[in-house]
C-alpha beads as a LAMMPS data file, in Angstrom:
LAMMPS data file: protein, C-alpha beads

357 atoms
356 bonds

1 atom types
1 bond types

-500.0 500.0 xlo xhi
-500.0 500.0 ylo yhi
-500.0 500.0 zlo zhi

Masses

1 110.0

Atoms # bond

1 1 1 -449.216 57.167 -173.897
2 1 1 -452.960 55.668 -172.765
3 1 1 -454.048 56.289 -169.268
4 1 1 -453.019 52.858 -167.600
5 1 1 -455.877 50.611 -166.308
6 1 1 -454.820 51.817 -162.333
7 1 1 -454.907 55.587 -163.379
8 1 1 -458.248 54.702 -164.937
9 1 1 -459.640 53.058 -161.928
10 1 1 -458.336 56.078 -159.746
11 1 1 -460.221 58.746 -161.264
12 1 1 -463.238 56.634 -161.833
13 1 1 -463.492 56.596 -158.317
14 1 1 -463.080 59.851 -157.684
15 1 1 -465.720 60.984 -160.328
16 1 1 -468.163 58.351 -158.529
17 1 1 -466.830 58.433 -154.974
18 1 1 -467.285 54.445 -154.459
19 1 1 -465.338 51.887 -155.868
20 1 1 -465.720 51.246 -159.540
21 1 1 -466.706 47.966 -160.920
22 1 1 -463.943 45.556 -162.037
23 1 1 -465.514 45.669 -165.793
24 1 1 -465.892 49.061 -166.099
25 1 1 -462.799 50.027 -165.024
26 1 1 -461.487 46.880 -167.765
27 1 1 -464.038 48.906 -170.370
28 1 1 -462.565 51.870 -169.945
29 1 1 -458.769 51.355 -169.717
30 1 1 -456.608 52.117 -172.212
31 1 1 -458.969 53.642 -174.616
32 1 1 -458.046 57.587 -173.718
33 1 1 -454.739 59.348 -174.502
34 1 1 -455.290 61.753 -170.601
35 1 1 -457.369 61.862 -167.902
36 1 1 -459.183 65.283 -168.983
37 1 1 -460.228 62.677 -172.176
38 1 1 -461.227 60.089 -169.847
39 1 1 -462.865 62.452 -167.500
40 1 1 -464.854 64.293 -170.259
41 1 1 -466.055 60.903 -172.194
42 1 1 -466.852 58.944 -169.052
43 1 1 -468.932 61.646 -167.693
44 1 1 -471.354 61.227 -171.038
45 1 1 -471.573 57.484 -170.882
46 1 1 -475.050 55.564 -169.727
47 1 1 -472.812 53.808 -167.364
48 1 1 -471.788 57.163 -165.626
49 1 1 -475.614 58.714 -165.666
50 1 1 -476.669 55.414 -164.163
51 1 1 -474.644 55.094 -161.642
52 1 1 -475.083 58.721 -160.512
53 1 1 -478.561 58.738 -161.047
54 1 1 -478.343 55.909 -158.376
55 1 1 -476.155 57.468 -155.852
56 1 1 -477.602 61.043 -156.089
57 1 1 -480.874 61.010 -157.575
58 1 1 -482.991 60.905 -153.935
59 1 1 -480.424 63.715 -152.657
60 1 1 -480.939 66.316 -155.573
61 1 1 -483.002 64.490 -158.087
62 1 1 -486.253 64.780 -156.164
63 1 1 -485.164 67.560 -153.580
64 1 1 -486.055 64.834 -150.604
65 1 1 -483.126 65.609 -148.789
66 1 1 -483.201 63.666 -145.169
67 1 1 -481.097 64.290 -141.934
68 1 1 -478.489 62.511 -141.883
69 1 1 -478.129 62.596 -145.640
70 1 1 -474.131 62.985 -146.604
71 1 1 -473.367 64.627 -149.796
72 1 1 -471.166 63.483 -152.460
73 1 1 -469.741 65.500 -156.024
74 1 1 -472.519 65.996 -158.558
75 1 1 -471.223 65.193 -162.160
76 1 1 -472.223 69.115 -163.818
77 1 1 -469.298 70.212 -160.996
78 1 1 -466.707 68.128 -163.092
79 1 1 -467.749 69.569 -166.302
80 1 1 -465.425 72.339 -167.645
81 1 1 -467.677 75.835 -168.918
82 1 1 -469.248 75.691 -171.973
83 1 1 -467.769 78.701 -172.726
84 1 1 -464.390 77.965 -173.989
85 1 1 -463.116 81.454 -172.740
86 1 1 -464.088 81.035 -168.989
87 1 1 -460.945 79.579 -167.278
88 1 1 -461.560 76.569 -164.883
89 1 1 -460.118 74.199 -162.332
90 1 1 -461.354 71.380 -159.929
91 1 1 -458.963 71.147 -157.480
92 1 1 -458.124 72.232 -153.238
93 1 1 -458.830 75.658 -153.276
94 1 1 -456.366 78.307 -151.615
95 1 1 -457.397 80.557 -149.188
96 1 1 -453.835 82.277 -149.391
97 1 1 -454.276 82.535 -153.379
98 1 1 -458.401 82.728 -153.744
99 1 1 -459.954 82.190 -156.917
100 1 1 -463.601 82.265 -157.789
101 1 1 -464.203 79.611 -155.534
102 1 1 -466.395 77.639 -153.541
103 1 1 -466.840 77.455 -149.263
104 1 1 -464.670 74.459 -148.005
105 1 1 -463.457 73.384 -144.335
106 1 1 -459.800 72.618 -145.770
107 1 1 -459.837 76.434 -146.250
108 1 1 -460.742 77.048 -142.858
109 1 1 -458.025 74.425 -141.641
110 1 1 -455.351 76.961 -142.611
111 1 1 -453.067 79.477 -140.925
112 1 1 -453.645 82.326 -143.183
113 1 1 -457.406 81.983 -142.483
114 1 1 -457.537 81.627 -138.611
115 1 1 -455.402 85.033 -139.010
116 1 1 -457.622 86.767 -140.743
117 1 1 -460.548 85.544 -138.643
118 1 1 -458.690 87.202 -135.114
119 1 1 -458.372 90.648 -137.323
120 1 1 -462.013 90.306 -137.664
121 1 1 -462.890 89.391 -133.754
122 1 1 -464.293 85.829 -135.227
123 1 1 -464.110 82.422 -134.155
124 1 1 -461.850 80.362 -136.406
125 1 1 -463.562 77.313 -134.482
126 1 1 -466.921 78.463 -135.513
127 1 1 -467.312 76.400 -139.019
128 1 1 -469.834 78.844 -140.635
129 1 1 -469.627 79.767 -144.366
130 1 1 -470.820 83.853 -143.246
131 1 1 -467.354 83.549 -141.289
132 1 1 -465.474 81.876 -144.585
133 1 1 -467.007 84.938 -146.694
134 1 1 -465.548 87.451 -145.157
135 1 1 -462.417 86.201 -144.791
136 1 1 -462.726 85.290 -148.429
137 1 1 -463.040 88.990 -149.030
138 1 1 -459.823 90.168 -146.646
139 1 1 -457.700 87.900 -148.252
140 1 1 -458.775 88.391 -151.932
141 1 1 -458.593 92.312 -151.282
142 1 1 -455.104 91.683 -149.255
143 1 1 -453.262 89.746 -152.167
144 1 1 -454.310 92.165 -154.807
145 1 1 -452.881 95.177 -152.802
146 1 1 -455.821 96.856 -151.558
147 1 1 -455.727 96.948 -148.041
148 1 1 -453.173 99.441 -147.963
149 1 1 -453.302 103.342 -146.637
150 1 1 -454.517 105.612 -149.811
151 1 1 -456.591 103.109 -150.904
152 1 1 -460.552 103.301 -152.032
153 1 1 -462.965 100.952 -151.356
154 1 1 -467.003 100.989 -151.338
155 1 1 -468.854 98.364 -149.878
156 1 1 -472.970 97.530 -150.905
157 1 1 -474.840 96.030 -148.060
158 1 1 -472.479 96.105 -145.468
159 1 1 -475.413 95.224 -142.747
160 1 1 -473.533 95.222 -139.834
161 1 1 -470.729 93.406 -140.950
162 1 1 -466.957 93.660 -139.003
163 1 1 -464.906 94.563 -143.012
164 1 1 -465.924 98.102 -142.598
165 1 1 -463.777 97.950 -139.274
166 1 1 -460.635 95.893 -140.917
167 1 1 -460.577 98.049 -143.908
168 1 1 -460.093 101.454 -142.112
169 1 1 -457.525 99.895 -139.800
170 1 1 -455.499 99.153 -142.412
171 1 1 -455.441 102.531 -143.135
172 1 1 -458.156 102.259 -146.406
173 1 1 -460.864 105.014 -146.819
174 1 1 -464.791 103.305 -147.003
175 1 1 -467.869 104.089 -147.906
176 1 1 -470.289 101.655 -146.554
177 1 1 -473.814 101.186 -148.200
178 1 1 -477.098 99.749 -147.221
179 1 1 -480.388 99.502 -148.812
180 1 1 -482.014 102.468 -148.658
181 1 1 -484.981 102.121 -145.751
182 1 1 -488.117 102.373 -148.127
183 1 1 -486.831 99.287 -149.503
184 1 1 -489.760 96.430 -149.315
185 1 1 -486.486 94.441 -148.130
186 1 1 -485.050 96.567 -145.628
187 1 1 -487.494 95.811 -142.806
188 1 1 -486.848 92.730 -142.762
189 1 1 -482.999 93.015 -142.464
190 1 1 -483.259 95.326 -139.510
191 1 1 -484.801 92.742 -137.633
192 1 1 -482.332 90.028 -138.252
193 1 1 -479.583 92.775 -137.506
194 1 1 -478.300 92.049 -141.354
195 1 1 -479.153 95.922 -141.906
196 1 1 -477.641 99.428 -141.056
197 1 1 -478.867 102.875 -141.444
198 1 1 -475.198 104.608 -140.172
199 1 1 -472.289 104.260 -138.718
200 1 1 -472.932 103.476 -135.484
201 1 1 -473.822 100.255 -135.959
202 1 1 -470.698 99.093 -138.454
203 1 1 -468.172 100.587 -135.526
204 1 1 -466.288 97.463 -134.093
205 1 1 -464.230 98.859 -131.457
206 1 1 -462.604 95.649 -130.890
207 1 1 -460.856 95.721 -134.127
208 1 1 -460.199 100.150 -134.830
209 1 1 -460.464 103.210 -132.406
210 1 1 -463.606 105.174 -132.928
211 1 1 -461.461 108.145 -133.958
212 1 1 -459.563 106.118 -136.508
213 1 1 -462.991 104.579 -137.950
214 1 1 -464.977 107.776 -138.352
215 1 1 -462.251 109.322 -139.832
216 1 1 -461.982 106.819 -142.598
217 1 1 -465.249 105.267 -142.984
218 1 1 -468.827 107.367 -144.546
219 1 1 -472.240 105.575 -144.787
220 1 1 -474.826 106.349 -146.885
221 1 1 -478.063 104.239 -148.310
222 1 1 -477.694 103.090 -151.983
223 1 1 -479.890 100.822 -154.179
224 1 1 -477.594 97.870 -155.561
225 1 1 -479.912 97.999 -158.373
226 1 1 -479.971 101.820 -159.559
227 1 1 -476.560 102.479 -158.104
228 1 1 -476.013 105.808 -157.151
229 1 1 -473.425 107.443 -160.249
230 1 1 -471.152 109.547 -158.314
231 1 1 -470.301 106.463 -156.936
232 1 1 -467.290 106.070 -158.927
233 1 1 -463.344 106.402 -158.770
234 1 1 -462.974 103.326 -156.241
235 1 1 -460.112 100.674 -155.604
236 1 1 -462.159 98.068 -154.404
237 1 1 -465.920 97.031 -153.893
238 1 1 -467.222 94.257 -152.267
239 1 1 -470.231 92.426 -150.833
240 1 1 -471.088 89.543 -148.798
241 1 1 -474.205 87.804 -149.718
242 1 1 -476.001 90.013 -151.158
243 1 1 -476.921 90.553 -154.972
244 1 1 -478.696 86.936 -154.446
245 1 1 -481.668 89.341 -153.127
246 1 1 -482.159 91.615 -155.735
247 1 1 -484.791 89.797 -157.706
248 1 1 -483.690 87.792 -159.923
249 1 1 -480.761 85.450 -161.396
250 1 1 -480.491 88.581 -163.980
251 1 1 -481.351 91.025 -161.764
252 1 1 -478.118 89.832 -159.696
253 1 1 -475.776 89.008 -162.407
254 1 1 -476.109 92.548 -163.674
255 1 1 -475.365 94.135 -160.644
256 1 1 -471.329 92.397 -161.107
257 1 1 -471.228 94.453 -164.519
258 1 1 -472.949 97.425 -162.953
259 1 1 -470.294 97.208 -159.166
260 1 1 -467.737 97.846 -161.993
261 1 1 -468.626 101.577 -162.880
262 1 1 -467.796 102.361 -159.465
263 1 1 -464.063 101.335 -159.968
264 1 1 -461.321 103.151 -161.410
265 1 1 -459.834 101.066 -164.355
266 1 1 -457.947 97.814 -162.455
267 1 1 -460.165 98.318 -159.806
268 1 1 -461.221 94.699 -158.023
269 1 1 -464.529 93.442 -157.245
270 1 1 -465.182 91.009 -154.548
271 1 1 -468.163 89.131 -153.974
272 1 1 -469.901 86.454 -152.522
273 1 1 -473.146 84.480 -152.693
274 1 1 -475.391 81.367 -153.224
275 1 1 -474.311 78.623 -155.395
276 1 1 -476.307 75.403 -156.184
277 1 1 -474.463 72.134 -155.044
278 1 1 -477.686 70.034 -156.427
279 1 1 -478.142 70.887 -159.688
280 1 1 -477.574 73.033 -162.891
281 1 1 -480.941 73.083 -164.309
282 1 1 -483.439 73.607 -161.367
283 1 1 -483.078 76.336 -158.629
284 1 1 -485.069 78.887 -156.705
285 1 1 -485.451 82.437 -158.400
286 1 1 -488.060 84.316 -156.967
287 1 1 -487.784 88.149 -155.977
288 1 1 -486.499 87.756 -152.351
289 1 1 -483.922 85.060 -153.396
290 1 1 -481.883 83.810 -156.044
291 1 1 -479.135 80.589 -156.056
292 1 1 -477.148 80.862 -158.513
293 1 1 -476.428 77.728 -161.263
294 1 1 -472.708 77.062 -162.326
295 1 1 -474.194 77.853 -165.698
296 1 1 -475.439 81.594 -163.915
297 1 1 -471.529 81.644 -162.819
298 1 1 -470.125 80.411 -166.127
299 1 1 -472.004 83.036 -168.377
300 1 1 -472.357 86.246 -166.150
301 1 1 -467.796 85.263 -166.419
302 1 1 -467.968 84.673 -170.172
303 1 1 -470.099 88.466 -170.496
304 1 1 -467.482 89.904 -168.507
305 1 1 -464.598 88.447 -170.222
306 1 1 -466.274 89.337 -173.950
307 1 1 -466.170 93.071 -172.044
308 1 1 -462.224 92.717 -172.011
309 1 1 -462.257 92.363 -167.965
310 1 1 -460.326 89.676 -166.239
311 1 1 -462.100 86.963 -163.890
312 1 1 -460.312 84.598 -161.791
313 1 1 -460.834 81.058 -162.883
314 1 1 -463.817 79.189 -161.431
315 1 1 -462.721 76.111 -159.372
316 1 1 -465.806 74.502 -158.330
317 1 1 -464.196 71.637 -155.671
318 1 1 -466.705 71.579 -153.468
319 1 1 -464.864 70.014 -150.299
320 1 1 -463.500 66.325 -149.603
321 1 1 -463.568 66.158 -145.491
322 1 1 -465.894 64.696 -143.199
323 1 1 -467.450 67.907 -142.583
324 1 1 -467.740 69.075 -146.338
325 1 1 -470.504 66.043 -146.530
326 1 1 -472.549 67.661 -144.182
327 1 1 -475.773 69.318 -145.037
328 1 1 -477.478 71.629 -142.859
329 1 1 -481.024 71.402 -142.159
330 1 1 -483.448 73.864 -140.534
331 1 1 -483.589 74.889 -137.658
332 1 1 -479.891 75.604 -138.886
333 1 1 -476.593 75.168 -136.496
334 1 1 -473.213 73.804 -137.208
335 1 1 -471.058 73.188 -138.981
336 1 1 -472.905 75.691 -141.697
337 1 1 -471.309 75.132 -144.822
338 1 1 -473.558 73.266 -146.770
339 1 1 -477.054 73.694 -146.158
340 1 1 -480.957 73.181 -147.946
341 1 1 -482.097 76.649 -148.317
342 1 1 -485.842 76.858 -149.919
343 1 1 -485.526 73.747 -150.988
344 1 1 -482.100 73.989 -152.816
345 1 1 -478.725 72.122 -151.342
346 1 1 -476.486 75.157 -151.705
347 1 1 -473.185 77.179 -150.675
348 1 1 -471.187 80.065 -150.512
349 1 1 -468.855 81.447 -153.657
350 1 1 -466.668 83.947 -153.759
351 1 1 -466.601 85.761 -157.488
352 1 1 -463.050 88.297 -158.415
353 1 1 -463.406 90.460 -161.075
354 1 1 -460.693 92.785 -162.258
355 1 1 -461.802 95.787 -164.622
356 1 1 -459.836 95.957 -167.486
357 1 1 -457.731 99.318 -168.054

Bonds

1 1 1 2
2 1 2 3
3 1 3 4
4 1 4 5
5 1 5 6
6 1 6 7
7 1 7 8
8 1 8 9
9 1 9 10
10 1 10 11
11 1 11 12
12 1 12 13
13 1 13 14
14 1 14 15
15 1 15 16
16 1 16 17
17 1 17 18
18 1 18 19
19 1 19 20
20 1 20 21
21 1 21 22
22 1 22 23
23 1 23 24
24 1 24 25
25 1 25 26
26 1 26 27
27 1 27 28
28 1 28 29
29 1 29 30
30 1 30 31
31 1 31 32
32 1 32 33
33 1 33 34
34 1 34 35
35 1 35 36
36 1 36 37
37 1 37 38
38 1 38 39
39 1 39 40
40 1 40 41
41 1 41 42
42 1 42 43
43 1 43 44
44 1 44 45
45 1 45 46
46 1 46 47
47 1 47 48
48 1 48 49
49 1 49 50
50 1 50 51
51 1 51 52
52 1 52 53
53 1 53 54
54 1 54 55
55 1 55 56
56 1 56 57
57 1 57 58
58 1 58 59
59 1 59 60
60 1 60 61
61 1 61 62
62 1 62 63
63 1 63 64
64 1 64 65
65 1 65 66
66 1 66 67
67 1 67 68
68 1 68 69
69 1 69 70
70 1 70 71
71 1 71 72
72 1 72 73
73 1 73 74
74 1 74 75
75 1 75 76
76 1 76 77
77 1 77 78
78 1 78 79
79 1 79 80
80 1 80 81
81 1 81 82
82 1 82 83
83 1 83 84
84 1 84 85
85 1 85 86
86 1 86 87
87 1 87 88
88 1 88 89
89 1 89 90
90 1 90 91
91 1 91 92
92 1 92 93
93 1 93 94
94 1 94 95
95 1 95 96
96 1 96 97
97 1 97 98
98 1 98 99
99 1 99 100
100 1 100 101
101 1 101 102
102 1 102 103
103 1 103 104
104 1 104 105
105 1 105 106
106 1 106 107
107 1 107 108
108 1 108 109
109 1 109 110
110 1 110 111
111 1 111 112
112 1 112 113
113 1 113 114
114 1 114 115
115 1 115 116
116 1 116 117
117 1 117 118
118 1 118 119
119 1 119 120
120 1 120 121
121 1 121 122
122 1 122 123
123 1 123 124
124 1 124 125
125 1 125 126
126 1 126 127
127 1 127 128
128 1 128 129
129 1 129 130
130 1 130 131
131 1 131 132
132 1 132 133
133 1 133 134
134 1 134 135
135 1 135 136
136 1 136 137
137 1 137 138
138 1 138 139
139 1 139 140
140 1 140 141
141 1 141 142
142 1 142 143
143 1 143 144
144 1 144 145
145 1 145 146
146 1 146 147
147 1 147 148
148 1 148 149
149 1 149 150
150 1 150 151
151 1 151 152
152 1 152 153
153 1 153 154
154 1 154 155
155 1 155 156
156 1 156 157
157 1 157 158
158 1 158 159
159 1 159 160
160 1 160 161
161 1 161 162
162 1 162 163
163 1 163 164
164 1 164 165
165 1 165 166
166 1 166 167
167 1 167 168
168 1 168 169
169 1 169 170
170 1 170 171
171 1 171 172
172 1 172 173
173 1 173 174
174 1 174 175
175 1 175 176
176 1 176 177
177 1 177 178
178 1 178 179
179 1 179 180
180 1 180 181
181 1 181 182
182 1 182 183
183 1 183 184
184 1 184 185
185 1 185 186
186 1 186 187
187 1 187 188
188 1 188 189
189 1 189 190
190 1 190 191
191 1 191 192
192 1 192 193
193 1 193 194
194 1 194 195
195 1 195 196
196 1 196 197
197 1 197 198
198 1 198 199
199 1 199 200
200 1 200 201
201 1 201 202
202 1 202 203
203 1 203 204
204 1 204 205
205 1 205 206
206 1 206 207
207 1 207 208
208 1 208 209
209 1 209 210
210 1 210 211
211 1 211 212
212 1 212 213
213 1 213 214
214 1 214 215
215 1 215 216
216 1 216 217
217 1 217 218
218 1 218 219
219 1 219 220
220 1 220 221
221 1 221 222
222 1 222 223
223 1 223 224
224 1 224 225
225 1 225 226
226 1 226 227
227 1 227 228
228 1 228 229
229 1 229 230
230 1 230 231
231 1 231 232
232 1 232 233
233 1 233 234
234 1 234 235
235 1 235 236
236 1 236 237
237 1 237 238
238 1 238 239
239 1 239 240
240 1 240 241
241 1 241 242
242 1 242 243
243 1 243 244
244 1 244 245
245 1 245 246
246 1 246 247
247 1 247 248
248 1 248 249
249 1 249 250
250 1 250 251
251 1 251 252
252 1 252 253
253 1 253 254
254 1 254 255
255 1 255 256
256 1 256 257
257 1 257 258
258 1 258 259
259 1 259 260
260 1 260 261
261 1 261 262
262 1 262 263
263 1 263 264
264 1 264 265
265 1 265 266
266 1 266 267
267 1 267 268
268 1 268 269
269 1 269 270
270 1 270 271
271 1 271 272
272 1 272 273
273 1 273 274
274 1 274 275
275 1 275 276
276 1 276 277
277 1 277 278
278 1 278 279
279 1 279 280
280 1 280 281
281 1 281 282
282 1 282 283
283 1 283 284
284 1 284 285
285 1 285 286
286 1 286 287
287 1 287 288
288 1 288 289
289 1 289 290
290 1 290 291
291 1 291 292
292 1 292 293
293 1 293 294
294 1 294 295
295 1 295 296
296 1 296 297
297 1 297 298
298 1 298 299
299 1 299 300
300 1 300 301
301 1 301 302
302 1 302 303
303 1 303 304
304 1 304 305
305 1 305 306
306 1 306 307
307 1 307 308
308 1 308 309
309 1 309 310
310 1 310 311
311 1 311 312
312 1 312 313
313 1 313 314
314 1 314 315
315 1 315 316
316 1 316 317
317 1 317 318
318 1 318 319
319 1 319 320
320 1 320 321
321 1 321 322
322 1 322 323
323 1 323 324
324 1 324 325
325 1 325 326
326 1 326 327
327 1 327 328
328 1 328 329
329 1 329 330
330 1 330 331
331 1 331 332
332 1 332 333
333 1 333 334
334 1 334 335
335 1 335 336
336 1 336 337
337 1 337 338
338 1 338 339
339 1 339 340
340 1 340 341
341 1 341 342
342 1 342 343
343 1 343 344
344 1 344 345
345 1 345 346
346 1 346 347
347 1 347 348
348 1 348 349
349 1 349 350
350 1 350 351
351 1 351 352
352 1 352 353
353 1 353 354
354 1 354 355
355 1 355 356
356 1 356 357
């Protein structure tokens, strides 16, 4: 049955986010057999460029991003991969359930999140996408059976972070890395307390009795990429905002295929890092920093897959409350979800990659 002409003026409006013109909607109705089909052929008319162009094009066109600027969906973040093999969904992400999926407040709205946020000693209140990572990382770890005594898990640039602390609570043995000090990188780290050289200074002893933490957790300095090869045999790695820094959209996308090695076969990988909310053609890919394109996302998933590993599907909703319009400027504050970084209108994502047996 054709999608009826009220169906058809629904989704138009959600793919433009403003009310669709009367003759559009009467151009456009009845002529596809699904939405998908509507969704897909709309999304390549003039009318559709047009009218984005319009609506977007001084917010990520030209990069002239203003405060007080609200943003609204790009088309590339409705367009399924163009690998066919890369699974993919737009929709409410679950914080319960995570997927490879993108920072949003509704996340942070929930039950299950606030939970994991008092394990960790963190504000729930505090709408920060640093917070949302790591509880990205508990819970993706937690439904996947990791957390549990017996279990392995190594962690690459673990800075100061509190998941060293959760992890050996729950009874899991760590070894936390860091860059190793004669690093070009490393420096600067220390200073913004995103760094560690040992123990010492992962300890949270709000959240695990020294005893208990020593006992579980190790340190030592590893290169993320020239990764150490008797680093091997684990559960679970993770990392939180990290690979974006080692020097280049490659550079980083290797590093997920290389984190595998160290994981015994159905061993998980968790990460997080930048994604590109403006575009899919233009970003910022110098040595110290990398954002990552849906098309980075979409083939670094489509290598892994052609490897015979499994990758949770990419949902790439990017937020529909008040505060998922907001884009953070420097001098940065709150809420911190969506922010210009170097130029680039970008935010967190959280990748899952299971190694195949």
């Amino acid at each position: 049955m054709p999608v009826s002409r009220e169906a058809t003026a629904w989704a138009m409006q959600l793919l433009l986010d403003q009310q669709p013109d009367e003759t559009l909607v009467d151009l456009h109705s009845n002529g596809y057999n699904s939405l998908e089909e509507l969704r897909t052929t709309f999304l390549q008319t003039d009318e559709a460029k047009k009218l984005f162009q319009t609506a977007n094009g001084a917010q990520w066109g030209d990069g002239r991003i203003q405060k007080g600027d609200g943003y609204t969906i790009p088309p590339f973040l409705l367009r399924r991969p163009a690998h066919e093999n890369v699974p993919w969904q737009f929709a409410e992400p679950s914080i319960e359930n995570p997927v490879t999926q993108l920072c949003t407040s509704e996340q942070m709205q929930t039950q299950h999140y606030k939970d994991i946020c008092t394990r960790l000693e963190l504000d729930p209140a505090v709408v920060h996408r640093k917070i949302w990572e790591f509880v990205y990382i508990v819970s993706a770890l937690e439904a996947r059976g990791m957390l549990a005594p017996g279990r392995r898990g190594l962690g690459f640039g673990t800075g100061q972070e509190p998941l060293p602390s959760v992890f050996a609570q729950a009874g899991v043995q760590v070894t936390a890395t860091d860059a190793p000090a004669d690093l070009d990188f490393s420096a600067a780290w220390e200073k913004s307390a995103q760094w560690s050289n040992g123990l010492d200074s992962l300890w949270r002893p709000a959240i695990v009795d020294r005893e208990v933490f020593f006992d579980r957790v190790q340190f030592r300095p590893a290169d993320m990429n020239n990764i150490p090869t008797d680093l091997k045999d684990f559960d679970f790695c993770w990392s939180a905002c990290c690979f974006e820094h080692l020097g280049s959209i490659r550079m980083g996308l290797d590093f997920l295929h290389n984190s595998l090695a160290t994981l015994k076969p159905g061993g998980v990988s968790v990460q997080t890092t930048e994604f590109n909310l403006g575009s899919d053609t233009d970003t910022l890919d110098v040595p110290g920093l990398a954002v990552f394109l849906k098309r980075d996302i979409e083939q670094v998933m489509h290598e892994l897959i052609e490897e015979g590993h499994s990758v949770e599907p990419l949902n790439t909703w990017p937020g529909a409350l008040p505060v998922d319009e907001h884009i953070d400027l420097p001098p940065y504050s709150e809420p911190h979800l969506k922010l210009l970084l170097a130029g680039q209108l970008t935010t967190s994502i959280g990748l899952i990659i299971t190694k195949k047996m």
